[in-house]
C-alpha positions as CSV (number, residue, x, y, z in Angstrom):
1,X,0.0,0.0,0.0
2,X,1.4,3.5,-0.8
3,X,1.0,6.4,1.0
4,X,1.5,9.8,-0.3
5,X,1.9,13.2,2.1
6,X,-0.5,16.3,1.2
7,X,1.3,19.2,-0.5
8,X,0.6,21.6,2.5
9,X,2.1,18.5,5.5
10,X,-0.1,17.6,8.2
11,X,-1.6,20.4,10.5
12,X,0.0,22.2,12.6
13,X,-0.5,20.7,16.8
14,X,-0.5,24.5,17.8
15,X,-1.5,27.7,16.7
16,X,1.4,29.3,14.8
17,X,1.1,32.8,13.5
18,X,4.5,32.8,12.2
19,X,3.4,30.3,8.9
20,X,1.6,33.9,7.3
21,X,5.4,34.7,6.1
22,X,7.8,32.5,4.1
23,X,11.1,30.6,5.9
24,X,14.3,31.8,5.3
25,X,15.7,28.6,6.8
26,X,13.8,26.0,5.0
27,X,12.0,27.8,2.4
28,X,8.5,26.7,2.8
29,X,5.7,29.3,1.5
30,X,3.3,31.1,3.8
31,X,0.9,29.0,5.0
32,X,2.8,25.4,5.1
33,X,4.8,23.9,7.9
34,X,8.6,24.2,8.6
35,X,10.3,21.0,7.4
36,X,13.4,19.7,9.2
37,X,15.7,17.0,8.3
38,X,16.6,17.9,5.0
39,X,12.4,18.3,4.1
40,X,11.9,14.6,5.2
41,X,10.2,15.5,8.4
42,X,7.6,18.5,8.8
43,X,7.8,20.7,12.3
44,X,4.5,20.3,13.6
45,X,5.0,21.9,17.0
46,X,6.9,25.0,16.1
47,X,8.5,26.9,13.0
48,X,12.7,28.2,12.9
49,X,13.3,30.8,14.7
50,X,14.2,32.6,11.8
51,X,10.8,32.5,10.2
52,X,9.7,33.9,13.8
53,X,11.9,36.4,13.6
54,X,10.6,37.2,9.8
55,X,6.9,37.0,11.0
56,X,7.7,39.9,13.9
57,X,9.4,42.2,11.6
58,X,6.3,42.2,9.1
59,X,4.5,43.0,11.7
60,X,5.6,45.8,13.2
């Protein structure tokens, strides 16, 4: 049997307001989950701290 992971990775376990802007460390697009590990494994309980960083200087 063959499995196949959504486009957008599995939801988030947490609210994260940081996945509006795009990561700078990983590269994922607004609204999709940090990846780790190369982008074999999606960060479902936080994003880089860059992309934090990113997400508080669009919104000031």
């Amino acid at each position: 049997m063959t499995t196949t992971t959504p486009a957008a990775g599995p939801a988030p376990t947490a609210p994260l307001p940081a996945l509006v802007v795009h990561c700078p460390t990983c590269g994922a697009p607004p609204g999709r989950l940090c990846t780790s590990h190369s982008g074999t494994r999606f960060r479902r309980h936080d994003v880089h701290q860059t992309r934090t960083k990113a997400y508080r200087a669009a919104s000031t």
